[in-house]
C-alpha positions in Angstrom: 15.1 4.0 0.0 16.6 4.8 3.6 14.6 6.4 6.3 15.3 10.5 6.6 17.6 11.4 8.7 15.5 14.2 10.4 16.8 16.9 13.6 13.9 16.0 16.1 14.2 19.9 17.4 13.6 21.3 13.9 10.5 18.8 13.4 9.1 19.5 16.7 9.5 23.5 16.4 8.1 22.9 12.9 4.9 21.6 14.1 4.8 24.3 17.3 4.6 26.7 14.5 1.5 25.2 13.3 -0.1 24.6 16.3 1.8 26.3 19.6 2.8 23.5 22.4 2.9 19.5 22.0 1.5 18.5 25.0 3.1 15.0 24.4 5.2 13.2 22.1 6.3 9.3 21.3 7.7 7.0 19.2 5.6 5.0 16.9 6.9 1.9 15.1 8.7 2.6 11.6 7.4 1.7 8.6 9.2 0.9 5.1 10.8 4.4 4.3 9.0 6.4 7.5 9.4 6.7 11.1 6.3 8.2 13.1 5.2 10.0 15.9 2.5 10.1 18.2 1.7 13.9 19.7 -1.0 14.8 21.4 -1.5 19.0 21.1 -4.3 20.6 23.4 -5.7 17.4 24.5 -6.2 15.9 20.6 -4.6 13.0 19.6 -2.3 13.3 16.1 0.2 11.3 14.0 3.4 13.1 13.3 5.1 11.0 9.9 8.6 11.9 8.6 9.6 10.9 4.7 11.7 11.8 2.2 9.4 13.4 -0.1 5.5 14.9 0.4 4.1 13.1 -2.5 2.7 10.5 -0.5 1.5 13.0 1.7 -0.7 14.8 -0.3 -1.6 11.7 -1.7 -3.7 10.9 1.6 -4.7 14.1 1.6 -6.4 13.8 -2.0 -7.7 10.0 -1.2 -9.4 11.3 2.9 -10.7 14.9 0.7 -11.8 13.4 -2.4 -12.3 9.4 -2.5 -13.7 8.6 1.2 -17.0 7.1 1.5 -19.1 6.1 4.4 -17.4 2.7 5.9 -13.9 3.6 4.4 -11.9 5.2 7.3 -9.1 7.5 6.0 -7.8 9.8 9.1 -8.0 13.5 8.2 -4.7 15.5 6.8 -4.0 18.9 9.4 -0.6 19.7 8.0 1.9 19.1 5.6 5.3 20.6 5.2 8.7 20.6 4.4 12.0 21.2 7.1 15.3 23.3 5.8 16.5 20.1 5.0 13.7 19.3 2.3 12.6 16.1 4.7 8.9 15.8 4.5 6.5 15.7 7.4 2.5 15.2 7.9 0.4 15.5 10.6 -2.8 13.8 10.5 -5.5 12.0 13.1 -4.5 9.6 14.7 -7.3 6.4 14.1 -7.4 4.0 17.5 -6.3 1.0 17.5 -3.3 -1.1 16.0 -2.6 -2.4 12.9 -3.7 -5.6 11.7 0.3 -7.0 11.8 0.3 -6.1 15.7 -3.0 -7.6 16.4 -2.9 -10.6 18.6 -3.6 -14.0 16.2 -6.6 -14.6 18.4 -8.5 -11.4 17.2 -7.8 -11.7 13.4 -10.7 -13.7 12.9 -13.2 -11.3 14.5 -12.1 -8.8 11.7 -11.9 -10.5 8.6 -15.9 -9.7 8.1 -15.1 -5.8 8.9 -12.3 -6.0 6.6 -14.1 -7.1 3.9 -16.9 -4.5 4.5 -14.2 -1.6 4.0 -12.8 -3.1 1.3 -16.3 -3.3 -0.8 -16.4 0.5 0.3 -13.4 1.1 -1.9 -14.4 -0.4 -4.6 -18.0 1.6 -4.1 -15.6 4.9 -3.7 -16.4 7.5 -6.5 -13.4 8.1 -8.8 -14.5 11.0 -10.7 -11.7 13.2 -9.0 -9.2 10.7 -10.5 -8.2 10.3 -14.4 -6.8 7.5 -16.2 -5.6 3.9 -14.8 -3.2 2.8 -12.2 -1.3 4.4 -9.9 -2.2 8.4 -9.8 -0.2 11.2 -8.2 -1.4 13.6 -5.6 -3.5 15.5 -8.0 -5.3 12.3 -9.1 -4.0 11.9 -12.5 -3.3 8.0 -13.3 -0.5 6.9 -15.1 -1.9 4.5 -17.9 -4.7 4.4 -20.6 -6.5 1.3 -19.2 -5.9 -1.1 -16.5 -4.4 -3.7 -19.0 -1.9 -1.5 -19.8 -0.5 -1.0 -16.3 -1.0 -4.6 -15.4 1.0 -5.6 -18.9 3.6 -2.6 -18.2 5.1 -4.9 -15.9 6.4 -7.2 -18.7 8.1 -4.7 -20.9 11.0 -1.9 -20.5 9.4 1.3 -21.2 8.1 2.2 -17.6 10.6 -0.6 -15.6 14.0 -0.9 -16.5 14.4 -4.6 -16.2 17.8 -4.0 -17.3 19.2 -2.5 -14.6 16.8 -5.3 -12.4 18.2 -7.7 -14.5 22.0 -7.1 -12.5 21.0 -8.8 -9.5 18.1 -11.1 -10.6 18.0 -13.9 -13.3 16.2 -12.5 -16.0 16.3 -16.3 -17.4 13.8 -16.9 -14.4 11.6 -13.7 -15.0 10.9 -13.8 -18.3 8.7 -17.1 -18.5 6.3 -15.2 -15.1 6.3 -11.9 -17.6 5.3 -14.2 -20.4 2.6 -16.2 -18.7 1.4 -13.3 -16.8 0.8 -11.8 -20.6 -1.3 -14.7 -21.4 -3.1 -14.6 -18.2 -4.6 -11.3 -18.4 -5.8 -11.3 -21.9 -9.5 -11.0 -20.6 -8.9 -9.3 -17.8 -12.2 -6.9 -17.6 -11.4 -3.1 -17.8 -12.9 -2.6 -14.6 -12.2 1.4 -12.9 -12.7 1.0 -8.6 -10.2 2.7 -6.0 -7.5 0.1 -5.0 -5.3 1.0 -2.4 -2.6 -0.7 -3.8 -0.7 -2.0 -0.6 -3.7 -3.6 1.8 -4.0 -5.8 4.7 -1.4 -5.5 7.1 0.3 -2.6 8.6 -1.8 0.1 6.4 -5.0 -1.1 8.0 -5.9 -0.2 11.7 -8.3 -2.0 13.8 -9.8 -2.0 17.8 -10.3 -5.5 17.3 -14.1 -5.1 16.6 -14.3 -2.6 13.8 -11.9 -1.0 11.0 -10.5 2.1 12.7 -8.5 3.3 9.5 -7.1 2.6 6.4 -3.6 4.6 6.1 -0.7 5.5 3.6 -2.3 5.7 0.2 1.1 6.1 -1.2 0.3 3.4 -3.8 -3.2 3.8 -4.6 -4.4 3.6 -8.4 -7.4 3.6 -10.2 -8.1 -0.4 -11.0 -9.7 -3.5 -9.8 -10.5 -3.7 -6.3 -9.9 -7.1 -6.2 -5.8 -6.3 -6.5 -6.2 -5.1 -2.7 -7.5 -8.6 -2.1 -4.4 -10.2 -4.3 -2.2 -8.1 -2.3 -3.4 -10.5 0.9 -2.9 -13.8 -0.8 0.4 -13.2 -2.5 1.7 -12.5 1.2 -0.1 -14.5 3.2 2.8 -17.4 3.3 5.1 -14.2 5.0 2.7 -12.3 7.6 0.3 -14.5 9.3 -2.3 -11.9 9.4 -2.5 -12.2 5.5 -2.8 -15.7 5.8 -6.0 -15.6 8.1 -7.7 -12.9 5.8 -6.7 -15.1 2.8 -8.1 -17.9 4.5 -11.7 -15.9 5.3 -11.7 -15.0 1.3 -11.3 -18.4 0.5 -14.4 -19.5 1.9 -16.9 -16.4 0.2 -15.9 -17.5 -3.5 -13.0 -15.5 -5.3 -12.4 -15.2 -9.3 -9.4 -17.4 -8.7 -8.1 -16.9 -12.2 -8.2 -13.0 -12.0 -6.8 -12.9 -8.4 -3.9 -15.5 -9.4 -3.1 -13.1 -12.2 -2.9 -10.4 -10.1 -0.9 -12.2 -7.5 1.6 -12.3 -10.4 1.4 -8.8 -11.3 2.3 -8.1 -7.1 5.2 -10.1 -7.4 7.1 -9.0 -10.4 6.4 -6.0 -8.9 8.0 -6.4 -5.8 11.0 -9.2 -7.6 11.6 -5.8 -9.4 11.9 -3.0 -6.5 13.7 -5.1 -4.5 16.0 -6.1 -7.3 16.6 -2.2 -7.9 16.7 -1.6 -3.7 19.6 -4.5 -3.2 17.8 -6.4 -1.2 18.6 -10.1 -2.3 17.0 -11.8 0.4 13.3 -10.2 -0.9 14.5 -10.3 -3.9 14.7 -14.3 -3.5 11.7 -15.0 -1.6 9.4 -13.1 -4.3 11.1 -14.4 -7.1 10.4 -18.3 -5.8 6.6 -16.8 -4.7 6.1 -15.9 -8.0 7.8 -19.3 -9.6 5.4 -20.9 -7.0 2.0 -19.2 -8.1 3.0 -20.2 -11.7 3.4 -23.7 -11.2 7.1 -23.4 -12.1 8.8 -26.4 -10.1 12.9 -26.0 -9.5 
């Protein structure tokens, strides 16, 4: 999906409306299908987000309101609305720091302990807010029966349509990963713990001492936690901030059966949006990841 196209003067008078004058106002880097701004408004510091839709929103709003626990850092929601043109917008704390992806490779190692500290907060979170399996909506209703189900929904064509995938990838080459990732999580435990669903790089801010926040809940389901932690090894080969958190994991003892399974799960995933998006080149590099992780040899 493309960034909104958004009339800065509408967003800003938007935001006035809420709040009376910005004080000061700045670009912050772009993410996936946002673009962001820093404001500061009677001396406090805020992120302005732009996006297509306010689902995601009010998703963060539900996860800081409802699922944050003491060592999970979620910035606090102020405002969420809509411009004339239907564009989204969100203003919410801004946490200090940087993300983990813009953090100097000297630093990473200094936070790999902190990291793993917030990330045995979320799976300590309680999720009595939040109903079913998988990913939920901004109400907290998940979208499967059990966590097998959504791990296994990857492999069929009621919730993806591999069909439409299957016009730019080889379906030849997908259907032994759906096949064996069937197989692999047959005894996959039916465990229920808040995952945030895309973990470890530029979601995750830091001072370089501490976790400042975890952002953009977008994708958070109700799940295994350790998906959060196959989220970091599947991409660890592309960002080199995964790759130093893998590596930290690596030495405290991991279910390497269950995390390679999930590791799986992540990449049909992503073979299949970027399949859908266009974008071959993705498209490619998760496909071989995938083939990789299976032991397929080409």
């Amino acid at each position: 999906m493309r960034k909104p196209k958004v009339d800065i003067e509408q967003l800003t008078a938007a935001v006035i409306s809420h709040y009376g004058k910005i004080d000061h106002i700045g670009p912050v880097q772009d993410g996936m299908e946002s673009f962001a701004f820093r404001l500061v408004i009677s001396g406090k510091k805020y992120v302005l987000r732009v996006n297509h839709q306010a689902e995601g929103f009010e998703k963060d709003d539900f996860v800081q309101r409802h699922l944050t626990v003491a060592g999970l850092p979620v910035p606090e929601i102020e405002a969420i609305g809509l411009l004339e043109s239907g564009i989204a917008w969100c203003l919410s704390v801004q946490a200090p720091g940087v993300t983990l992806q813009d953090l100097p490779a000297a630093y990473l190692p200094a936070v790999a302990a902190p990291l793993a500290a917030v990330m045995q907060a979320m799976a300590e979170a309680p999720l009595d807010k939040v109903t079913g399996f998988g990913p939920f909506n901004a109400r907290g209703e998940g979208q499967y029966a059990s966590w097998k189900a959504y791990l296994e929904s990857i492999c069929g064509d009621v919730t993806y349509d591999w069909r439409a995938a299957g016009k730019r990838v080889p379906m030849k080459r997908v259907r032994p990963l759906q096949e064996q990732l069937s197989i692999a999580i047959q005894g996959i435990p039916e465990v229920r713990q808040l995952v945030h669903g895309d973990f470890g790089s530029n979601n995750v801010l830091t001072d370089g001492h501490v976790i400042t926040g975890v952002i953009d809940w977008s994708e958070a389901m109700a799940g295994d936690s350790l998906y959060d932690m196959a989220n970091i090894f599947f991409w660890r080969t592309w960002l080199n901030c995964m790759e130093q958190q893998a590596r930290y994991f690596e030495t405290q003892g991991i279910d390497k059966a269950r995390l390679d399974a999930y590791q799986l799960r992540i990449g049909l995933e992503e073979v299949y949006q970027a399949a859908l998006a266009g974008d071959v080149d993705e498209m490619d590099w998760a496909l071989v990841r995938c083939e990789h992780l299976a032991g397929i040899v080409r």
